[in-house]
C-alpha positions as CSV (number, residue, x, y, z in Angstrom):
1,X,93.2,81.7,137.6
2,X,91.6,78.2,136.1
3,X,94.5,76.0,134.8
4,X,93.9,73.1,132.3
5,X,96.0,70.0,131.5
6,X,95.8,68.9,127.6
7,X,96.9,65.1,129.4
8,X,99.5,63.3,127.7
9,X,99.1,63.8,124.1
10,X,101.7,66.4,122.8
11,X,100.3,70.1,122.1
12,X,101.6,70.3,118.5
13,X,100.6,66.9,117.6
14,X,96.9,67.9,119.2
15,X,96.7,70.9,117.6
16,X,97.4,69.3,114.4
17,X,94.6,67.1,114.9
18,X,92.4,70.0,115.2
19,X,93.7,71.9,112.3
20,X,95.7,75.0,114.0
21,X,99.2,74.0,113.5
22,X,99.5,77.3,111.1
23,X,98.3,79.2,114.2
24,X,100.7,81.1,115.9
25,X,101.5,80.7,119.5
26,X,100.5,83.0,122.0
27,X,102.8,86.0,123.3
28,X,105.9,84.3,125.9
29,X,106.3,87.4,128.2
30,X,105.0,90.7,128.6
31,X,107.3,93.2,126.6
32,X,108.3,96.3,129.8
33,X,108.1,93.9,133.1
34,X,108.9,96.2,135.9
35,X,112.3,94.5,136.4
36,X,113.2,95.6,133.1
37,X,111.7,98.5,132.0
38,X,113.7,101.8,131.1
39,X,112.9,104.7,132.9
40,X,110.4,107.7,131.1
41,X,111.3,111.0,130.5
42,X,110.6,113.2,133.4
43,X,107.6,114.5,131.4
44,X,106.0,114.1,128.1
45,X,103.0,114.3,126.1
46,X,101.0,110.8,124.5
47,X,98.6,111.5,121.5
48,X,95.7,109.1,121.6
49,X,93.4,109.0,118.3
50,X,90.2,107.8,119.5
51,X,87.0,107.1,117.4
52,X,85.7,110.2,118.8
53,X,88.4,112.6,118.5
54,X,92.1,113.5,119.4
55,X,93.2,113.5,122.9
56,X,96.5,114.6,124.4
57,X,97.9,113.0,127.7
58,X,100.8,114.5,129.8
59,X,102.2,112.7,131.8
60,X,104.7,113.5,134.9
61,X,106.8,110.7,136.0
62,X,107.2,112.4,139.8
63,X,103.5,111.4,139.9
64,X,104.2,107.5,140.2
65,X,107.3,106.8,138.4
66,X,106.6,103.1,138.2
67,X,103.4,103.9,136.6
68,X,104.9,106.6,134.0
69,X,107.3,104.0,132.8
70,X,105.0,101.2,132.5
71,X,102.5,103.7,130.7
72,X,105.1,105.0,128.1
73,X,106.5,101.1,127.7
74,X,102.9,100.1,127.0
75,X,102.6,103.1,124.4
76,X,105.8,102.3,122.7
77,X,104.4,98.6,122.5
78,X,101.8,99.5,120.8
79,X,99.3,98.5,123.2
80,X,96.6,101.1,122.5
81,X,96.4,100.0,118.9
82,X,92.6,99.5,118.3
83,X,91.7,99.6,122.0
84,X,88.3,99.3,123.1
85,X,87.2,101.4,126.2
86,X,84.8,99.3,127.3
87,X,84.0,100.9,130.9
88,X,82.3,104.4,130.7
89,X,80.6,105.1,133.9
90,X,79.0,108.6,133.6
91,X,80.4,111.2,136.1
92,X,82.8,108.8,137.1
93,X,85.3,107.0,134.8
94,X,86.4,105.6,131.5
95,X,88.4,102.6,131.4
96,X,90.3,100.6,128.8
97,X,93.6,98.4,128.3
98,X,92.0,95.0,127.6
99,X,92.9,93.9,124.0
100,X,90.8,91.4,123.9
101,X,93.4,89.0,122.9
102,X,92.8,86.2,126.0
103,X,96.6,85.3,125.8
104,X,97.8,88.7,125.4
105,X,95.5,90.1,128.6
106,X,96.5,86.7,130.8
107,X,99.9,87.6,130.5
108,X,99.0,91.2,131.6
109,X,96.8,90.0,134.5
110,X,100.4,88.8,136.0
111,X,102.5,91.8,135.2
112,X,101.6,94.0,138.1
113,X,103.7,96.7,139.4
114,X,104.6,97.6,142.9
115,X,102.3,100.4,144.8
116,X,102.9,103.7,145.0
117,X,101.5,106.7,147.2
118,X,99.0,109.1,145.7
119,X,100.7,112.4,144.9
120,X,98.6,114.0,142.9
121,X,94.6,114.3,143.5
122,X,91.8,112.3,141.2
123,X,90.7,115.2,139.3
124,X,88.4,115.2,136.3
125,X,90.6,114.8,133.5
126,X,93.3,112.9,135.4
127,X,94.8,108.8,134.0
128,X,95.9,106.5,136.7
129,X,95.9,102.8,136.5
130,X,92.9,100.3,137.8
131,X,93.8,97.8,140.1
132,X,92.5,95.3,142.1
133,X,95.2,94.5,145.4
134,X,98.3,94.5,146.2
135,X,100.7,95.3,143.2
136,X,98.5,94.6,140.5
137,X,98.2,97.8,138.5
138,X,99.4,96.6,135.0
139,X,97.4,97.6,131.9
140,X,94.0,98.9,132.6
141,X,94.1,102.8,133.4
142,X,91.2,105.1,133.5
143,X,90.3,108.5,132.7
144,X,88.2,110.1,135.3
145,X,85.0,112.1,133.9
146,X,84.9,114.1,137.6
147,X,85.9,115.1,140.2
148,X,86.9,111.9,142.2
149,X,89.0,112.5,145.4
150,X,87.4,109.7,147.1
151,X,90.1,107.6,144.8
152,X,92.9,109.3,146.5
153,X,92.3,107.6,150.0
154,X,89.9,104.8,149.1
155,X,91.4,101.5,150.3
156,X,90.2,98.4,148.9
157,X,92.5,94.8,149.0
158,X,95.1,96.2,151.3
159,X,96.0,99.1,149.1
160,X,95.0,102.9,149.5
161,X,94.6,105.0,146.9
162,X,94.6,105.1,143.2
163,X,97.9,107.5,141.5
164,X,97.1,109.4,138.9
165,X,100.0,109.6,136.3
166,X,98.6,112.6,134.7
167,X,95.6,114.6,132.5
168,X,94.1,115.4,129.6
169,X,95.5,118.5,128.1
170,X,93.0,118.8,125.0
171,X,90.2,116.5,123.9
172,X,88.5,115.9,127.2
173,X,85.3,116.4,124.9
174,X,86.2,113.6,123.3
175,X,86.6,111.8,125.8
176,X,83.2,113.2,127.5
177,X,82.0,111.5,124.1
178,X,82.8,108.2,124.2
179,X,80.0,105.7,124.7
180,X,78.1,105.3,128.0
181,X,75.4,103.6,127.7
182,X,76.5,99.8,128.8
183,X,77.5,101.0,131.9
184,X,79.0,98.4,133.9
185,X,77.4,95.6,132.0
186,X,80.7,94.5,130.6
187,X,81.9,91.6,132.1
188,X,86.3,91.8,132.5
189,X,86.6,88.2,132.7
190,X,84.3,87.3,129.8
191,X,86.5,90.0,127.4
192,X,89.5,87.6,129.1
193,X,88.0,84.6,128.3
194,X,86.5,85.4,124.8
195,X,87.5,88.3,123.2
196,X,86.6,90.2,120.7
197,X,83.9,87.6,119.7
198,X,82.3,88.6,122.8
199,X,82.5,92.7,122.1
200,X,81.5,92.7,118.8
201,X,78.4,90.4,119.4
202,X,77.2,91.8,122.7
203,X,78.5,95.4,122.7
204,X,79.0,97.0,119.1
205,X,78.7,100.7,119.7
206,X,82.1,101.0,122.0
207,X,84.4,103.2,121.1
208,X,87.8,102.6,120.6
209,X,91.6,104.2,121.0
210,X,92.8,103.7,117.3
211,X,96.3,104.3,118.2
212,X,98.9,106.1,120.5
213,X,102.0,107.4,119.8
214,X,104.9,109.3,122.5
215,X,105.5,113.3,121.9
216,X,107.6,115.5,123.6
């Protein structure tokens, strides 16, 4: 990850210079790292409101307990407030849990937690969490639109498999719904890099998770 050194003149006195000292500073730590994070309930239910429609997540923490607890801590944070879902692969996947805030998601990108072994197949309706190697699921997840066993054994960056945490129980047509049609033109990096900016200019039809909330 590019790092960048301001030189010797003092950050508050440069940012005055340019006019943001009212501008808050970004985010210090991730709020549930997995050293600290309180366990999930064994099973419960997450209520998405999505631009297309209500969905309803349950989720079973004998699945990938890591993962459970990291999903309801990021649910609790508030995370999927106006989420885009900016992946929709047809007959494969939709993805989302970039905010789109470039301090916010470079905090994420270092927040992994440890690996777990698939125990419950890729099925079409089933959440589990991107990744990209060794311990670095965090806060990307994706719903699969299939069926998609090949993601219980697939191994890519020394890590096999992908765990789902658990599936839709109503609203998979809304989730069947959600826009498709950039594919994966999308670039991850340049929603890291530039936000929103770079959604809303390039992108405008996404949809997006409005909010989340825990039920029993």
């Amino acid at each position: 990850m590019p790092q960048y050194i301001v030189g010797v003149v003092p950050v508050a006195a440069l940012l005055a210079v340019l006019g943001m000292q009212h501008i808050a500073p970004p985010p210090q730590a991730v709020p549930c790292p997995p050293e600290d994070t309180p366990a999930a309930p064994d099973s419960f239910t997450v209520a998405l409101e999505t631009t297309t429609g209500p969905v309803r997540l349950r989720l079973y923490r004998d699945w990938s307990p890591h993962g459970v607890d990291r999903l309801h801590c990021l649910v609790r944070h508030d995370h999927f407030t106006d989420l885009p879902v900016f992946r929709v692969v047809e007959g494969f996947v939709a993805q989302f849990g970039l905010t789109g805030d470039p301090a916010t998601d470079s905090l994420w990108a270092e927040a992994g937690i440890p690996d777990e072994p698939v125990r419950a197949s890729n099925k079409r309706g089933t959440i589990a969490f991107a990744r990209d190697s060794v311990d670095t699921r965090s806060a990307q997840l994706f719903i699969n639109l299939a069926d998609n066993a090949r993601l219980d054994t697939t191994t890519y960056n020394g890590v096999t498999g992908f765990p789902p945490l658990g599936r839709v129980t109503r609203g998979m047509e809304a989730v069947d719904a959600w826009h498709s049609g950039y594919g994966e033109d999308i670039s991850q990096d340049s929603i890291r890099v530039k936000g929103r900016t770079y959604l809303a200019r390039n992108y405008p039809d996404l949809d997006v998770i409005e909010t989340a909330r825990i039920m029993r």
